[in-house]
C-alpha positions in Angstrom: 37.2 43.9 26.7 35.2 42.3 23.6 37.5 39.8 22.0 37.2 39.4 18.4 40.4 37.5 17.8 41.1 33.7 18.6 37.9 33.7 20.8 37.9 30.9 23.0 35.3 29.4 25.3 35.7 31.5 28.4 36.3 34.7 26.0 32.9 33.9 24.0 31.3 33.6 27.3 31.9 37.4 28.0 31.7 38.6 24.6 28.4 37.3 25.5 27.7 39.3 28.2 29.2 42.3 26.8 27.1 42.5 23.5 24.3 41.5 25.5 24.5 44.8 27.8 25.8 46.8 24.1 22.7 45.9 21.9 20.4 47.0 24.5 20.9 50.7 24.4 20.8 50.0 20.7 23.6 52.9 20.3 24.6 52.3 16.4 28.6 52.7 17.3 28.5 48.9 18.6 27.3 48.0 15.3 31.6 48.3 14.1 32.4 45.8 16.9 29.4 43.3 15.7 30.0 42.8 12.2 33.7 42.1 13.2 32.6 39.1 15.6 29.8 38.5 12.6 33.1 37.8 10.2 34.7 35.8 12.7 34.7 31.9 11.2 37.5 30.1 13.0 37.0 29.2 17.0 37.7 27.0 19.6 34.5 26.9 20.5 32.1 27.0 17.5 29.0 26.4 19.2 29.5 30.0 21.6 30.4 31.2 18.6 27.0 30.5 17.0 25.0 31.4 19.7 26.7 34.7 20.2 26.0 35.5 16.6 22.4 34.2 17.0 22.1 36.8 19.9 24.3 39.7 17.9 21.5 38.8 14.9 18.4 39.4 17.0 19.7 42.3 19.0 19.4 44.1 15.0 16.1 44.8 15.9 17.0 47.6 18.0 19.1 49.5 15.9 17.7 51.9 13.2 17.1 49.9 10.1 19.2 51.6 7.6 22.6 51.2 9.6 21.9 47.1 10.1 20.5 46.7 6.9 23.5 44.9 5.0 23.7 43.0 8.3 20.2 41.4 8.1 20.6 40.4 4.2 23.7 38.8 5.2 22.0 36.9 8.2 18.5 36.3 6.1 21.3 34.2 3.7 23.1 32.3 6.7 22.9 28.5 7.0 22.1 29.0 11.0 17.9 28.5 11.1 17.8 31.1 14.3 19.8 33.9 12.9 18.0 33.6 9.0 14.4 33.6 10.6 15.4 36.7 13.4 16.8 38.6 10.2 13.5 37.5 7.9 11.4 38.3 11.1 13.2 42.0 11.6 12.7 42.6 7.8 9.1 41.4 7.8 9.4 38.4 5.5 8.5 35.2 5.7 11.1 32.3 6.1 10.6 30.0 2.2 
């Protein structure tokens, strides 16, 4: 059901959904299916995209820290404000 290719609107809307009801058992085999809509950089709708990267970023929080750890450096480097400070926040440093 989670679409990780040529995501449009109505798919990013239940990708959504769908990660939101994955992170919160916080079982590390979603992590796979994260990072792959993490990579994603094309859409047709950019700003789902972002936000369902901004909720896949602070959802990190309930994995174990050593199987999302590459995750959070790559988000404490990201351009997007919400996703850098939730990864800063997770890894208890402050935003510069």
């Amino acid at each position: 059901l989670l679409k990780k290719f040529y995501i449009r609107e109505e798919d990013a809307i239940l990708n959504e959904w769908i990660v939101r009801q994955l992170v919160g058992t916080g079982n590390p085999w979603a992590i796979s299916y994260m990072e792959t809509i993490m990579a994603v950089r094309l859409t047709l709708s950019p700003q789902r995209l972002s936000r369902m990267k901004e909720i896949l970023y602070e959802s990190l929080e309930h994995f174990p820290r050593q199987t999302v750890q590459s995750l959070l450096e790559r988000g404490s480097k990201s351009w997007n404000r919400k996703i850098r400070a939730s990864c800063l926040k997770i890894m208890g440093q402050k935003e510069s």
